[in-house]
N, C-alpha and C positions, 0 to 999 in steps of 0.2 A: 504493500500500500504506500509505502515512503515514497519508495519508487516511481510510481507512477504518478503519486503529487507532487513531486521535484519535476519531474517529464512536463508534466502539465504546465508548470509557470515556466518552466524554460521555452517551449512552442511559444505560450502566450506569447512571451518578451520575443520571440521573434521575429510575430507579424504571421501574416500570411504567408504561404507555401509557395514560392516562385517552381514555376514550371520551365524546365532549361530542354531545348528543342537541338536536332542535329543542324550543322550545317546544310546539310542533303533535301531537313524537310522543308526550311525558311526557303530554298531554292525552288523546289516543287511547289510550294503554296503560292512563292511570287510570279511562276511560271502559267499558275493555272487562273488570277487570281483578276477577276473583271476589271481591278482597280489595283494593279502592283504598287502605287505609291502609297497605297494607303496599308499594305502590309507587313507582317514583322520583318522582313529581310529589309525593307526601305527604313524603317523606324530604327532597325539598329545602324543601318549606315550614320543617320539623319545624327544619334547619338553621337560616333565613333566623329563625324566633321566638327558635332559640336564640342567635346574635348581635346579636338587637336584646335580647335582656333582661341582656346582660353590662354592664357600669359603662361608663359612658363612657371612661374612662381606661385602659380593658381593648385593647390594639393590636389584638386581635382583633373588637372590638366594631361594630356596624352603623355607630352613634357618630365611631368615631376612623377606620373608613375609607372612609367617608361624605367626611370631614372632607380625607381627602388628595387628594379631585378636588372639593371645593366649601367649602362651608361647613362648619365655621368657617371663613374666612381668616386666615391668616398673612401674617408680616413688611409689606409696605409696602399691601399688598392690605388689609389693617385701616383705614387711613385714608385712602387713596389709590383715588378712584373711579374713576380710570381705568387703574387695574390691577388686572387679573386675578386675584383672592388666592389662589387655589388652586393648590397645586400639580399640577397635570394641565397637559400641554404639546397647545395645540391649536393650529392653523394654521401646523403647524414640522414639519420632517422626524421629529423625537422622538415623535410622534405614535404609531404604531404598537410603536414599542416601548416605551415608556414603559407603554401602555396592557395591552401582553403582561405586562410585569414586576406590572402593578395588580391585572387579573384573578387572575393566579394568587395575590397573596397572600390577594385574595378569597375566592376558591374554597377555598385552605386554609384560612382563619377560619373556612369554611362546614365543613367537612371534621372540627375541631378538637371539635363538640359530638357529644356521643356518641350512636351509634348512624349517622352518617351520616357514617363512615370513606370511604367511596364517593363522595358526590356530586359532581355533578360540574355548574358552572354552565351551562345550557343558552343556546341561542341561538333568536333571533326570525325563522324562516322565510319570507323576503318575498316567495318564487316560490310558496306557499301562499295560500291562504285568500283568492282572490282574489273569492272572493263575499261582503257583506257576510255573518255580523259581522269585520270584517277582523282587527280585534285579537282575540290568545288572552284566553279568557276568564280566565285564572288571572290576567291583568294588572287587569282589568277588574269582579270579583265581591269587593262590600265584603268577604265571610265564606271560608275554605275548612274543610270542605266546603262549596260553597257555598250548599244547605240548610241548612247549621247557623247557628251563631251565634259562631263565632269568628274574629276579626280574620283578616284574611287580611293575612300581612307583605306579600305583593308589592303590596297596592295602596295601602297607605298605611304610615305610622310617624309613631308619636308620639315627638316631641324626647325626651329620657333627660336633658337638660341643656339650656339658656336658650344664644341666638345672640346675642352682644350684640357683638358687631364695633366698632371705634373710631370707625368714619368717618360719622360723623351724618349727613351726609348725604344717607344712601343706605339710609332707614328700611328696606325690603325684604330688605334683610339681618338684619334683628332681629328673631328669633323666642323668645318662651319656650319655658318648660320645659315640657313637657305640650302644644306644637303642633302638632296633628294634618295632615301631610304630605299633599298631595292630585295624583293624576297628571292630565299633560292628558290627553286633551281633556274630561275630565271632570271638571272643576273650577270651571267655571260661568264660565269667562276664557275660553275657546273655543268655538269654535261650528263645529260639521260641517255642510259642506255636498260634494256633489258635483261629484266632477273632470270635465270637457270628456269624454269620449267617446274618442279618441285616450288619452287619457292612461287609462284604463281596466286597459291590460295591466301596468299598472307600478304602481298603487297607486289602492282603488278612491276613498278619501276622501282627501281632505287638510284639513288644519286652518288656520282663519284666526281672527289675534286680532279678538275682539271691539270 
């Protein structure tokens, strides 16, 4: 009985149950949908523009939480190449929570620009789409819509502020202001080729550095 009266106020304090959707189906539903701007795959874009266009120094911003699983780095990670600057815990038990505590404040920064009270961060469905094009397209199309002519946030971001890290060393960490973000494998640093046969049921491509 303790049990499930602790349970109880803990749900309360959480609000309602967010419903989290594959990448796969936000594309199907936009695909099928009489009025695609008005569905969740457009409402999360609508988000993801609206957090990259706040100020860098905005806690809510693409910017500053970008910034707390990579670059910029902080404390010894500034000049210290062989540490990890970022605060994101990988290869450690903290891994999994750490990472629950991240997304969610993700998702609320996403939540926070008006009009997409609702959204809610989708996931990449890997027991899907196992025919090439493997990758959802919404990762993948410079523009969304992807006939139009407007950035699409999921496949790139332009810097809001200059990377200039302490540790010389390690130029690749230093990017200006106005550097346009590029994902693999489509960044001209990768190269797609075809997995063995066996390996088929688990993922049709894999990528190797050029």
């Amino acid at each position: 009985m303790h049990v499930n009266v602790v349970t109880f106020f803990v749900l309360n304090a959480m609000g309602p149950g967010r419903v989290r959707y594959s990448l796969q189906h936000l594309q199907d539903q936009y695909e099928k949908s009489p009025d695609p701007s008005h569905s969740m795959l457009a409402t999360l874009i609508q988000a993801f523009r609206g957090i990259q266009a706040l100020p860098p120094k905005d806690p809510k911003s693409f910017f500053h939480l970008a910034g707390l699983h990579g670059l910029p780095f902080r404390g010894p990670g500034t000049t210290d190449p062989n540490f990890w600057g970022g605060y994101c815990w990988h290869a450690s038990v903290l891994f999994p929570t750490w990472h629950r505590s991240y997304m969610l404040t993700f998702e609320n920064a996403l939540r926070s620009i008006d009009g997409c009270q609702d959204v809610t961060l989708p996931f990449w469905d890997e027991t899907l789409n196992l025919e090439p094009p493997v990758i959802p397209w919404v990762l993948t199309s410079p523009y969304f819509p992807p006939e139009g002519h407007d950035p699409n946030p999921l496949y790139s971001y332009k810097l809001a502020k200059g990377l200039l890290d302490d540790e010389v060393e390690n130029e690749r960490y230093r990017k200006p202001a106005g550097y346009q973000t590029v994902r693999y494998p489509l960044s001209g640093e990768y190269h797609v080729v075809a997995a063995p046969a066996p390996c088929y049921s688990l993922r049709m491509l894999i990528y190797v550095v050029c």
